[in-house]
Residue, then its C-alpha position, 0 to 999 in steps of 0.5 A: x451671817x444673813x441670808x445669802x441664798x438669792x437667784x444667780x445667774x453667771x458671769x466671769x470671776x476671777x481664779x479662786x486661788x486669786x484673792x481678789x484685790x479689793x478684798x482687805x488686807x492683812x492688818x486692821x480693817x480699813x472701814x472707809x474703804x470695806x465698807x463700800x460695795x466690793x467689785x469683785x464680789x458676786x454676793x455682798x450683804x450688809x447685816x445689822x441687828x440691835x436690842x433696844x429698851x425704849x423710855x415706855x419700857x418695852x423691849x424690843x430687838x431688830x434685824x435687817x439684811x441688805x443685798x446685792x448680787x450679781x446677776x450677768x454683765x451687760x453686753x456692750x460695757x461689761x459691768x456688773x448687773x445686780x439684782x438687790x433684796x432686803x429681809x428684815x424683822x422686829x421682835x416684840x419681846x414682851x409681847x412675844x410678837x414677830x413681825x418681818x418683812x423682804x423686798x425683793x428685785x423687779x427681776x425675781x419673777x423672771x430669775x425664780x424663772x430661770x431657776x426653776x429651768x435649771x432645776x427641772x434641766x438636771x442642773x447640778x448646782x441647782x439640787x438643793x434648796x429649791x422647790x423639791x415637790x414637783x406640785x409645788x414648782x408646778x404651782x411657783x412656775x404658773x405664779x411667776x410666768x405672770x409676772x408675780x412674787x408670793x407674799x410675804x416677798x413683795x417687789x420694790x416700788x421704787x429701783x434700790x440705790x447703792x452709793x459706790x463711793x460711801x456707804x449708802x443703800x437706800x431700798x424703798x425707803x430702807x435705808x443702811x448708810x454711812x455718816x460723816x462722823x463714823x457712825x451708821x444709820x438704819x432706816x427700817x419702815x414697814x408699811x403694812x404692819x406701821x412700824x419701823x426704827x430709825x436708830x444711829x449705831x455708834x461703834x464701841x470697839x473696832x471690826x475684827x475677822x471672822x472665819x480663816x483670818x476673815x476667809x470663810x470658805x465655801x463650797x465650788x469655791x464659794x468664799x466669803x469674806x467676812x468681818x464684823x463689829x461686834x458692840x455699837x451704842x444705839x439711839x434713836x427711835x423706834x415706831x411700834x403700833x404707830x407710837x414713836x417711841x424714843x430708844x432709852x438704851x440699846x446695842x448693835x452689831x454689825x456684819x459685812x460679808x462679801x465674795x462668792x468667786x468660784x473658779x471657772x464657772x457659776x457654780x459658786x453662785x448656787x453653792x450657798x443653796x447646797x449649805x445650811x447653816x448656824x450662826x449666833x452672835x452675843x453680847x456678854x455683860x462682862x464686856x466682851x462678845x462672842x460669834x459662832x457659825x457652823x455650816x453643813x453641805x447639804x449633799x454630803x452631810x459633812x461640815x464645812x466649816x465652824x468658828x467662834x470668834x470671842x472678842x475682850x471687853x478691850x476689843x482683843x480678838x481670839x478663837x476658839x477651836x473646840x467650841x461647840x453650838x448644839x440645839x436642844x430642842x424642836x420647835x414647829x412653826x404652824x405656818x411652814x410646819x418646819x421645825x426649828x430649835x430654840x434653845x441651844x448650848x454653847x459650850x468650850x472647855x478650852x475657853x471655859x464656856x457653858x452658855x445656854x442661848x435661850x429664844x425671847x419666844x419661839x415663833x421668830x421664823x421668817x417666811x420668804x422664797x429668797x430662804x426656801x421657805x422660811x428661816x428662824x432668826x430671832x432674840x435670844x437670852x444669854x445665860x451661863x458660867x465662864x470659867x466658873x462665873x456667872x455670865x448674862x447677856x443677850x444675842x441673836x442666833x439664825x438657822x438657815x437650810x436646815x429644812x425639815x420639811x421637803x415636799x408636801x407628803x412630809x409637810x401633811x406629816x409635820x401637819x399631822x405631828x402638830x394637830x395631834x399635838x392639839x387634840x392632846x392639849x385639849x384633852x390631856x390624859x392628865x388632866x387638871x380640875x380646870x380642864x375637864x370643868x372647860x370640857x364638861x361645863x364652863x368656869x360659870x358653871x363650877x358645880x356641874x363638877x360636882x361628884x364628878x370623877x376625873x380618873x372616870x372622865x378620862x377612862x370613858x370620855x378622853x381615852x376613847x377619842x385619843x385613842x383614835x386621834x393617836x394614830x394619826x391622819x392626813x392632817x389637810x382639814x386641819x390646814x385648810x381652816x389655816x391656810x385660807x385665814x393667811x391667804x385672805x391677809x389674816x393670822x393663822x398663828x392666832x387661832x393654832x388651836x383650831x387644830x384640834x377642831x377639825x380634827x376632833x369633828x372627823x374623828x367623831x364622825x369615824x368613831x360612829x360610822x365604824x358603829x353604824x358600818x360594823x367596821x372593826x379596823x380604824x387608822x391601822x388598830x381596833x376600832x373604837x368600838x372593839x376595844x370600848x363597846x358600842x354604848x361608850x364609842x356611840x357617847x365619844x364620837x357624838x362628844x367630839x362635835x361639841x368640843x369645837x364649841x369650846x375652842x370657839x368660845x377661845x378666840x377673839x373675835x366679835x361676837x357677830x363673827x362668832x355667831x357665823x362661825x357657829x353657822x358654819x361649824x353646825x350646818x357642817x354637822x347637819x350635812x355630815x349627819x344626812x350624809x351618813x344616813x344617806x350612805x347607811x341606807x345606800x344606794x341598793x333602790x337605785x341600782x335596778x333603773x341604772x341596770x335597766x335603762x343604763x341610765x347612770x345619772x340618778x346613780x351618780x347625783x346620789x353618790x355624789x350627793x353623800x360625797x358632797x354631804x359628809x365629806x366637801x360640807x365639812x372642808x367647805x365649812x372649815x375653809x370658810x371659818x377660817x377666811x372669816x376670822x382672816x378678814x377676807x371678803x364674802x367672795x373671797x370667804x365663799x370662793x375658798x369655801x367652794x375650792x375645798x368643797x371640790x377639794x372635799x369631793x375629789x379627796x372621796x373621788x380619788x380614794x374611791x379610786x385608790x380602793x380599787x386600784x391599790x394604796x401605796x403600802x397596801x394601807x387598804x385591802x384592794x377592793x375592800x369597797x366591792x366586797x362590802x357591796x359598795x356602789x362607788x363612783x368608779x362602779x357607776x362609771x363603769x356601769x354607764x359604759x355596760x351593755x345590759x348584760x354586762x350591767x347586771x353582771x357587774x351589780x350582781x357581783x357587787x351586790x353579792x359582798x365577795x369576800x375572795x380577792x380573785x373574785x374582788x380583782x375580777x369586778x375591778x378589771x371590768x371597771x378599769x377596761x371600761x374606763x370607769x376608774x380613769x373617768x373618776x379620775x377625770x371628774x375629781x381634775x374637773x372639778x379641782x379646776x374649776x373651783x381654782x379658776x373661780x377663787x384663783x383672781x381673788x387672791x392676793x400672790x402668796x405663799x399661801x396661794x401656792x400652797x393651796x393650789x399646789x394642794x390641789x394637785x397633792x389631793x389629784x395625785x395621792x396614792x395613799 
């Protein structure tokens, strides 16, 4: 179906109840005339895929989405303007490789613009299907104030041309026509990745409808309408790691669907934002071929439509009214954590279906803004019984709007959900011979194996650390190590098992402090300790700073990287370790020439000190190995390092806060800092702004570790009436700011930019 949800803007159109007169009418589809661009029509895209075997063996699938899209008229003649988007991916099917790309219009800064005007004006048709973080939109906004269009979307260098009397579209060198003899040629070149197809389509059975006799009804009057053919030979080539690589065999398919007319105002223009939808297309090995759709309206929930079309091996169209597309499985995708199926049934009694449509691999997601994030649409296999026979073929299947993650509170949970994923992969409660011997030794060393009992291993080595990683967190050290190899140009998705890397080094580090602090609650349960003893807790937590090392030891990269990713990782632990030895001894000695003198900034470099130890060092660390193996600059590998390192710093800095004034969901006793005799920076704030008597009040009452909360919320009211909290408060935002102006330049617009800086603000304005 392609992926209709663009920026709009309003213009006329015609009554809803009118059927445009451009649209076809009933009879066969006239393709010299439908196939052109229609007038009538606000929205109109031109949609192809193909399946191709080519003479080396490799087979590879591609799809490509050509728009056009009304965007006003001009003021003196009254024609049409139109902005124009292309979306296209290949998938390499053996190597399980995906690879997309989307143009966008010259005006999709200043329409993103106007969009995110409506939204935040309370617009109605805007309520769905935009930014719905707050952070994020604030971040989209100051993006494309410059002028600028995240990456992976990147704009036309040269203005899209679209033919009114044949079929003609050429977009930047994308090219989808026409030819004299009926058949269609596609043009597809990615410049950045160096490949591309350039196929000729040739139609084996004629276009039928879709939808209500080709109505596919929308919402606010939205129609659509919609006809597509269903087999076309392929040839031609296809440029895959720049070898030009002819086409042996190979089948299409072709959609053209166009309209979008609502009644009386631009409502229908949005209305596709408001819908999230379904779509499978398959090519039997009977000779015959079927297209499913179902479409949800966002808002209320409810169905607005689903058809399956089947089409006979000798072209004869018939629907089937109880057919039925329904998932039947979850996957994640590391770069959006948005869940997808990929796998599915399709099912009717009447018709005597029982297919299962099975994705070629499962990271087929295409991340662009014109889809709010990203959409899934990818090669499937076909597999099942008609009418008791066994059945084979191929297709493709998209889903669109389906957005699991809305805002950045459930993006972290979806972050969370998929490191723990990680922890258990490395360390199973299952585990095979091979997954202790890479945990204990390595495949050269076999024989430390040897008398080792793997019940044992896991009751004292896994147990104890998955018992803590179980519970959850907040996922973010995690991400960073992600995100910054994206934004720098590089993959993530080749190093999603570093999921587990930081993870495991912070929930070594919590395991041992809860020893050290004499802390008996972890993540909501009993602390490691409490439930294993202090010798086994002391053994888990130090084991999980070496499980890195292993996770390392799996990715391709140099060994000179690898030498500077074990710098980075290890001088992250140095500073982690002296940072907790500075907390452990605490900041008690250099209470008395803060009282005396109020002369707080000694106070403050030591609290800052072990902020910036245990807690930046690490994140910093992280960030930097993974802008290192991203392909990134050194500036830009040491800007990101000192962004999360300040992000590192105002995380402690707000939850110091956060301690004292209350987390959401009372996760944390109020005040559990004072009445462990905590000096925090919010306590030295406050400290700066005493006079003397009141100084020594404040330390004497820390110091005094009280346990009653009405003594505890006393010393916060004289820390909050100083101003100490909202000085904390203002030093985390300085610095967060600071970082972001120093890294902001040298890096590329991208999604990934966007959420990094809208990160920024997530970790400023937490409340848990």
């Amino acid at each position: 179906m392609g992926s209709p949800s663009v920026h709009s803007q309003a213009v006329d159109a015609p009554d809803r109840n009118a059927r445009p007169a451009d649209w076809p009418a009933p009879g066969p589809i006239d393709l010299d005339r439908h196939d052109l661009p229609h007038r009538s029509s606000l929205t109109e895209w031109w949609y192809t895929h193909a399946h191709l075997d080519t003479l080396d063996g490799r087979k590879l699938a591609v799809f490509a989405a050509f728009f056009r899209v009304v965007t006003g008229r001009d003021e003196t003649t009254q024609e049409p303007q139109h902005a124009h988007f292309l979306t296209w991916a290949l998938s390499d099917v053996d190597g399980h490789k995906y690879y997309s790309d989307t143009l966008v219009d010259g005006q999709s800064a200043r329409m993103g613009l106007d969009r995110l005007n409506r939204l935040e004006e309370g617009d109605p048709g805007e309520n769905k299907g935009a930014a719905r973080d707050p952070r994020v939109r604030r971040a989209l906004r100051e993006m494309l104030e410059r002028g600028q269009v995240p990456y992976p979307d990147h704009v036309f260098e040269v203005p899209p041309y679209v033919a009114t009397r044949r079929l003609e579209l050429e977009f930047d060198g994308n090219r989808f026509e026409k030819l004299d003899d009926g058949t269609y040629r596609l043009v597809l070149w990615h410049k950045y990745h160096e490949l591309g197809v350039d196929l000729v389509l040739k139609p084996n059975k004629a276009p039928v409808r879709h939808g209500d006799d080709g109505v596919v009804r929308g919402p606010d009057g939205a129609d659509m309408f919609y006809y597509f053919i269903s087999r076309l030979a392929v040839t031609g080539t296809a440029t895959f790691n720049g070898t030009v690589l002819p086409v042996k065999a190979g089948t299409g398919w072709y959609d053209h669907e166009f309209g979008g007319h609502p009644r009386d105002d631009d409502a229908g223009l949005r209305a596709t934002d408001r819908i999230a939808w379904n779509w499978a297309a398959a090519q039997l090995d009977d000779g015959s071929e079927l297209s499913a759709y179902n479409m949800v309206d966002l808002d209320s929930g409810d169905s607005i439509g689903r058809r399956l079309v089947l089409i006979g091996r000798d072209g004869e169209r018939s629907e089937i009214a109880d057919a039925e597309l329904k998932p039947l499985n979850e996957w994640r995708s590391t770069r959006t954590f948005n869940t997808y199926p990929t796998r599915w049934t399709l099912t009717s009694v009447s018709a005597g279906f029982e297919l299962d449509l099975v994705a070629a691999f499962d990271d087929q997601e295409l991340v662009t803004l014109i889809a709010k994030p990203a959409f899934w649409e990818g090669r499937v296999r076909v597999e099942g019984t008609r009418r008791g026979e066994a059945v084979r073929g191929i297709g493709y299947v998209e889903r669109s709007g389906h957005l699991a993650v809305e805002d950045l509170e459930g993006f972290f949970k979806a972050v969370g959900k998929e490191v723990r994923k990680s922890v258990a992969l490395l360390l199973p409660y299952e585990p095979t011979y091979e997954n202790v011997r890479d945990l204990i030794a390595s495949e050269a060393r076999g024989h430390y194996m040897e008398g080792v009992d793997i019940r044992q291993f896991v009751k004292t080595g896994v147990a104890p650390v998955r018992e803590i990683t179980d519970r959850g967190g907040k996922g973010w050290r995690s991400y960073a190590a992600l995100a910054c190899c994206d934004v720098v140009g590089g993959d993530s998705r080749d190093y999603v098992h570093w999921l587990a890397m930081p993870e495991l080094m912070h929930v070594g580090s919590l395991i041992v402090d809860d020893v050290q602090d004499k802390s008996s609650v972890r993540r909501g349960g009993p602390a490691c300790h409490v439930v294993h003893g202090e010798a086994l807790a002391i053994n888990a937590g130090t084991s999980c700073y070496f499980m890195g090392q292993h996770l390392l030891q799996g990715t391709n990269v140099s060994n000179v990287q690898k030498l500077e990713l074990y710098d980075l990782y290890f001088e992250a632990l140095r500073a982690g370790h002296a940072g907790q030895a500075a907390d452990i001894e605490g900041l008690w000695s250099y209470l008395p020439k803060a009282v005396e003198t109020g002369d707080v900034s000694e106070l403050e470099s030591r609290v800052l000190a072990i902020h910036r130890l245990k807690t930046a060092a690490p994140a910093g660390a992280l960030a930097r190995m993974g802008a290192l193996v991203g392909g990134g600059s050194k500036a830009q590998i040491e800007g990101l390092g000192r962004y999360f390192e300040s992000l590192g710093l105002a995380f402690q800095m707000v939850d110091d806060v956060l301690n004292l004034r209350g987390f959401a969901g009372d996760l944390k006793m109020r005040g559990e800092d004072l009445a462990h005799g905590k000096v925090t920076l919010p306590v030295v704030k406050a400290l700066g702004r005493l006079g003397r008597a009141e100084r020594e009040q404040l330390t004497e009452g820390i110091l005094a570790k009280p346990q009653e909360q009405s003594v505890v919320d006393g010393l916060i009211a004289i820390i909050e009436e100083t101003g100490g909290l909202s000085a904390t408060s203002q030093v985390a935002r300085d610095l967060v700011e600071s970082a972001w102006t120093a890294v902001e330049p040298l890096l590329e617009p991208s999604i990934v930019k966007l959420m990094l800086r809208s990160f920024g603000w997530f970790v400023l304005e937490r409340h848990y």
